[in-house]
C-alpha positions as CSV (number, residue, x, y, z in Angstrom):
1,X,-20.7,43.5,-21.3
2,X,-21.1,42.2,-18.1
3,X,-24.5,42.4,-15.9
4,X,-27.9,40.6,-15.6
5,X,-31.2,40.6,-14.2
6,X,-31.8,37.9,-11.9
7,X,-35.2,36.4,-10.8
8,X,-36.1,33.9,-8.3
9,X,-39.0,33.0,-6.6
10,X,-39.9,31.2,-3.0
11,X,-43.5,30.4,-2.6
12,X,-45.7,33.6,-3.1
13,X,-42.8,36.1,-2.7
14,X,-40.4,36.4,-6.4
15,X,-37.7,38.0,-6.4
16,X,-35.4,40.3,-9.0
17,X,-31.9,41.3,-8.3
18,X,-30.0,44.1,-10.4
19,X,-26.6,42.3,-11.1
20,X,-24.1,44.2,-12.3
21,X,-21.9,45.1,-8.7
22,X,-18.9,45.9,-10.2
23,X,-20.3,48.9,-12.1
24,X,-22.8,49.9,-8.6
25,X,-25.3,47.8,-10.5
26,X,-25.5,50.0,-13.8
27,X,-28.0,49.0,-16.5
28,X,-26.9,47.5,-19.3
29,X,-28.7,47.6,-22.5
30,X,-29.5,43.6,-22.2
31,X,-30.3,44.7,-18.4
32,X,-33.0,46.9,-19.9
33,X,-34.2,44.3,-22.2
34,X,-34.5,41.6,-19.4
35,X,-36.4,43.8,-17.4
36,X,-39.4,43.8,-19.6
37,X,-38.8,39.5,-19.8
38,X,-38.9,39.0,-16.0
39,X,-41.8,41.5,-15.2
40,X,-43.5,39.3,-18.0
41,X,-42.6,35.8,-16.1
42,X,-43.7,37.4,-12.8
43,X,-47.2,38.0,-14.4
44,X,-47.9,34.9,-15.7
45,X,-46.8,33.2,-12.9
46,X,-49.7,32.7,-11.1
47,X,-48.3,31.4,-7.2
48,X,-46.3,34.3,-7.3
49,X,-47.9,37.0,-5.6
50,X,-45.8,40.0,-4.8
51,X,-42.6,41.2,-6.5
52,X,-39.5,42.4,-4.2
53,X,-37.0,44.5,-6.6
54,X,-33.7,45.0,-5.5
55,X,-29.6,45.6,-5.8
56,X,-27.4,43.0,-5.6
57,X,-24.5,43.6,-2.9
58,X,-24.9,46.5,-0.1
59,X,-23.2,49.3,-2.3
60,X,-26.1,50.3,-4.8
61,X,-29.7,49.3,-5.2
62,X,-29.2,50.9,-9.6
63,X,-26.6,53.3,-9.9
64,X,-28.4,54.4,-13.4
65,X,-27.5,53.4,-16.7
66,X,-24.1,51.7,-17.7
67,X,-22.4,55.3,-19.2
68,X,-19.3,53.1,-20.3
69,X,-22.0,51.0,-22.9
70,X,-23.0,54.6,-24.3
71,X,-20.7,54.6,-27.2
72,X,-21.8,51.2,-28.8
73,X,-25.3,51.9,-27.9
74,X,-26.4,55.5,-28.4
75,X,-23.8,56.0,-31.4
76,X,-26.4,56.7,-33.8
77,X,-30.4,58.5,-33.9
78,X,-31.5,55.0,-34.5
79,X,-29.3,53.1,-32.2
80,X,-30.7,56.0,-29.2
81,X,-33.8,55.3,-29.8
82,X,-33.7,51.6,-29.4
83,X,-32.1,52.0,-26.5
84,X,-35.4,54.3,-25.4
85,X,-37.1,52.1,-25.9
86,X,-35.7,49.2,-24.1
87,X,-35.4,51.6,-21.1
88,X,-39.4,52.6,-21.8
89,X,-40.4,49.0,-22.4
90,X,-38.7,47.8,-19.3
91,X,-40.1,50.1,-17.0
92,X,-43.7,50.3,-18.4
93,X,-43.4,46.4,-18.2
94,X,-42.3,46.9,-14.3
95,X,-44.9,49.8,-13.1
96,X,-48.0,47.6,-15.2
97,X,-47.3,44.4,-13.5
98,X,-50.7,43.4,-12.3
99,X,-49.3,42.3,-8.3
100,X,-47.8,44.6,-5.9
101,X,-43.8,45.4,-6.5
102,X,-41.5,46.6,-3.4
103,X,-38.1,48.3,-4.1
104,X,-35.2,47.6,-1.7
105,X,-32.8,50.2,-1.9
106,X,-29.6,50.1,0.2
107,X,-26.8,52.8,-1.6
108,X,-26.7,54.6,-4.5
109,X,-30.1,54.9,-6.5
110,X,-29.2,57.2,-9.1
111,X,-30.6,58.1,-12.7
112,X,-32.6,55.4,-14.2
113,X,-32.5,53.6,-11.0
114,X,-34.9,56.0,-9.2
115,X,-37.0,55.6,-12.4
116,X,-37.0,51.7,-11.6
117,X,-37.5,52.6,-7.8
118,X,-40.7,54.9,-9.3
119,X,-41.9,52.3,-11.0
120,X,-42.7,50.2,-8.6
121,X,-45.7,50.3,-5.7
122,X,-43.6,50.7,-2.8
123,X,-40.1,51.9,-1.6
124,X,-38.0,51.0,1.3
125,X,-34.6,52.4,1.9
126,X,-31.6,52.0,4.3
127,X,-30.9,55.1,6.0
128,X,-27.6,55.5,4.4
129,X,-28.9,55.5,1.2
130,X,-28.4,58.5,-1.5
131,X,-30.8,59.7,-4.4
132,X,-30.1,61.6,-7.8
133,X,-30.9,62.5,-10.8
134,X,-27.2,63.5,-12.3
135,X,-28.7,64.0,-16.3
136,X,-27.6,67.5,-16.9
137,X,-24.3,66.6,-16.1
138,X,-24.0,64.4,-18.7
139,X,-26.2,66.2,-21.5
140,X,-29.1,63.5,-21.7
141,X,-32.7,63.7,-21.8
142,X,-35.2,62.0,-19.8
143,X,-38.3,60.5,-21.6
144,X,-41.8,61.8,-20.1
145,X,-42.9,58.1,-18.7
146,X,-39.6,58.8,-16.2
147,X,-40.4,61.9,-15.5
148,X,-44.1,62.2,-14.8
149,X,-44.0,58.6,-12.6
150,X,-41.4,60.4,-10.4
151,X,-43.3,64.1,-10.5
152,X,-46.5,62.2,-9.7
153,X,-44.6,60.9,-6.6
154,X,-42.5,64.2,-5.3
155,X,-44.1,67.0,-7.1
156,X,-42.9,69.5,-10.2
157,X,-41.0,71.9,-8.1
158,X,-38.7,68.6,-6.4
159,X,-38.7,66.9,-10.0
160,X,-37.4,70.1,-11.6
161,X,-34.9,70.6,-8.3
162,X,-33.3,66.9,-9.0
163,X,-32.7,67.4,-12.5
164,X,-31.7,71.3,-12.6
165,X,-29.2,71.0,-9.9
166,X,-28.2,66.9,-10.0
167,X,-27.7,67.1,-6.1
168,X,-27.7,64.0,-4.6
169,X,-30.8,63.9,-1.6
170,X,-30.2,61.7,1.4
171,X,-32.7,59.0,2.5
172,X,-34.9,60.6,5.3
173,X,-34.7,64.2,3.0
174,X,-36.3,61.7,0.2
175,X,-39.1,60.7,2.9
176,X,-40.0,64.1,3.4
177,X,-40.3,64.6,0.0
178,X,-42.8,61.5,-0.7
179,X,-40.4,59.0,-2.0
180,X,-40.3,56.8,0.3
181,X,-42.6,54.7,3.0
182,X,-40.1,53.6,5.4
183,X,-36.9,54.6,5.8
184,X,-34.6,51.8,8.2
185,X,-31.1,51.0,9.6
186,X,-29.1,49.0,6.8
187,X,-28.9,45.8,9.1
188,X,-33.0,45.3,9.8
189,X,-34.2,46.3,5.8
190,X,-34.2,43.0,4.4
191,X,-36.1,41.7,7.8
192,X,-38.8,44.5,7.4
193,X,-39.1,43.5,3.6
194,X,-39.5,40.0,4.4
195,X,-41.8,40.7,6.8
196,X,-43.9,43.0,4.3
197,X,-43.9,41.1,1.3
198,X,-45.2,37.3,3.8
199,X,-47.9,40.1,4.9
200,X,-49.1,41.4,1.5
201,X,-49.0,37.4,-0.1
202,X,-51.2,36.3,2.3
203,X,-54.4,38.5,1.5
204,X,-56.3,39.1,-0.9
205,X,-54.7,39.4,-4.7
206,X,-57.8,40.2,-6.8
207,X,-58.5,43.0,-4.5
208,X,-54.8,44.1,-4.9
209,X,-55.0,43.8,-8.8
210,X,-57.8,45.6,-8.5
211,X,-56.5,48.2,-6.7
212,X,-53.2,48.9,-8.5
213,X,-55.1,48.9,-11.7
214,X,-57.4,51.7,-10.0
215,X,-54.3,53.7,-9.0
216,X,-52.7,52.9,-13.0
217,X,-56.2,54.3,-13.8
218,X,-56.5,57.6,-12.6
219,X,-52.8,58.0,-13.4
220,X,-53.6,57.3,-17.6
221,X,-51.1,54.4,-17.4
222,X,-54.3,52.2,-18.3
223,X,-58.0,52.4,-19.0
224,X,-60.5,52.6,-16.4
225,X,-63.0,50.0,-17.8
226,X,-59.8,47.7,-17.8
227,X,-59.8,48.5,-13.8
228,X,-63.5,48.0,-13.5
229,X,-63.3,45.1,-14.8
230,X,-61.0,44.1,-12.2
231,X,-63.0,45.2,-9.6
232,X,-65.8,43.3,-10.5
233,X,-64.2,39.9,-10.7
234,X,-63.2,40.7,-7.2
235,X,-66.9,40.5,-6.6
236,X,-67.7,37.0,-8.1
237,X,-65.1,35.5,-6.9
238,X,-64.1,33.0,-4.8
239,X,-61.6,34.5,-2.7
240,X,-64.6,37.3,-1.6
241,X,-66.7,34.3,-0.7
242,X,-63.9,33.1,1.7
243,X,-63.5,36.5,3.2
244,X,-67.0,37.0,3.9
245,X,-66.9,33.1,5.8
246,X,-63.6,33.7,7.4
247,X,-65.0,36.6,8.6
248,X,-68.5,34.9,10.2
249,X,-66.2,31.9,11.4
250,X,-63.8,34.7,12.5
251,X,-60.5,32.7,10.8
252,X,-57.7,33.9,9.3
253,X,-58.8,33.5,5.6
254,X,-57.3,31.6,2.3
255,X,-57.3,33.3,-0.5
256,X,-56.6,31.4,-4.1
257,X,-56.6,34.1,-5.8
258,X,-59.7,32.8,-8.0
């Protein structure tokens, strides 16, 4: 089955591309499995210092999962779950990573595609974009982890609209409804991505890790000595050192990360 999940990186800035454009981008069940592998090279990676996540083509950022694969995959209780779990591991794997993660949608993000567009810190969309949730039109259930990253982003009453009626939600409706931070014209995204992800890489990324973990924190997704402990490095390190002299010498400062 075709598909793959590309990853690249250029300087401080890595990037992963959905591959599959001939299905809009569907996940396969390797898809789902790679997932969790390139969220893992991202954060061991240690130049790398903010994730972009994105579609590959114009057409679809993830148009959900690959239905066609299905029949093969989800033929049996155990077979289902495996596949679960691929889909859980791969997210949780994407929404833990340690360094700030932006989603570039342009197109269709549908199904498990806005759960991989929830997963991540940020979203940026074309304006022609279109969001769904089309489950109860094809009799599956989504696991708590998808649900409760997307409630925690556009409430109970929006969550439960989604999946009761499966309409599809336009861009700037999606805004309103705290999906996204910036909605843009298809043709400057990239350039206002670019532009975001050079600005976050250049400060500082123990006070980012420190941050995220915070947010994970008071979300359950980890424990909060785990983020104290982050914040506290922040304050024997070297990069708040530099701040504090880049600050007197009034410089733009360096961070190492260390």
């Amino acid at each position: 089955m075709s598909g793959s999940v590309e990853y690249a990186a250029d300087g401080r800035i890595g990037r992963l591309t959905f591959d599959n454009p001939s299905r809009l981008n569907a996940m396969t069940l390797g898809m789902w499995r790679d997932l969790a592998v390139v969220a893992g090279r991202v954060a061991s990676d240690p130049d790398v210092r903010v994730l972009v996540v994105t579609g590959a083509g114009d057409r679809a950022f993830v148009s959900g999962s690959d239905i066609s694969g299905f029949g093969a995959d989800r033929n049996t209780e155990a077979a289902a779950d495996a596949y679960g779990k691929a889909v859980s591991d791969g997210l949780d794997a994407l929404a833990r990573l340690e360094k700030p993660t932006i989603a570039v949608i342009g197109g269709a993000c549908i199904g498990g595609g806005l759960s991989i567009a929830a997963a991540c810190d940020l979203r940026l969309a074309a304006r022609n974009s279109v969001f769904a949730v089309p489950a109860a039109r094809i009799g599956v259930g989504y696991a708590p982890g998808q649900v409760t990253r997307l409630q925690r982003l556009i409430g109970p009453a929006r969550l439960r609209e989604l999946i009761y009626t499966a309409r599809k939600v336009g861009a700037e409706e999606a805004q309103g409804w705290g999906l996204l931070n910036e909605v843009l014209d298809p043709e400057i995204l990239h350039d206002r991505v670019a532009e975001l992800a050079t600005d976050i890489s250049g400060l500082a990324p123990l006070t980012q890790q420190a941050a995220k973990l915070a947010s994970l924190a008071t979300e359950r997704e980890v424990p909060v000595g785990t983020a104290q402990e982050a914040v506290d490095r922040c304050f024997g390190s070297e990069d708040y050192r530099e701040g504090q002299a880049a600050f007197r010498e009034k410089r733009p400062p360096d961070f190492s990360g260390r």
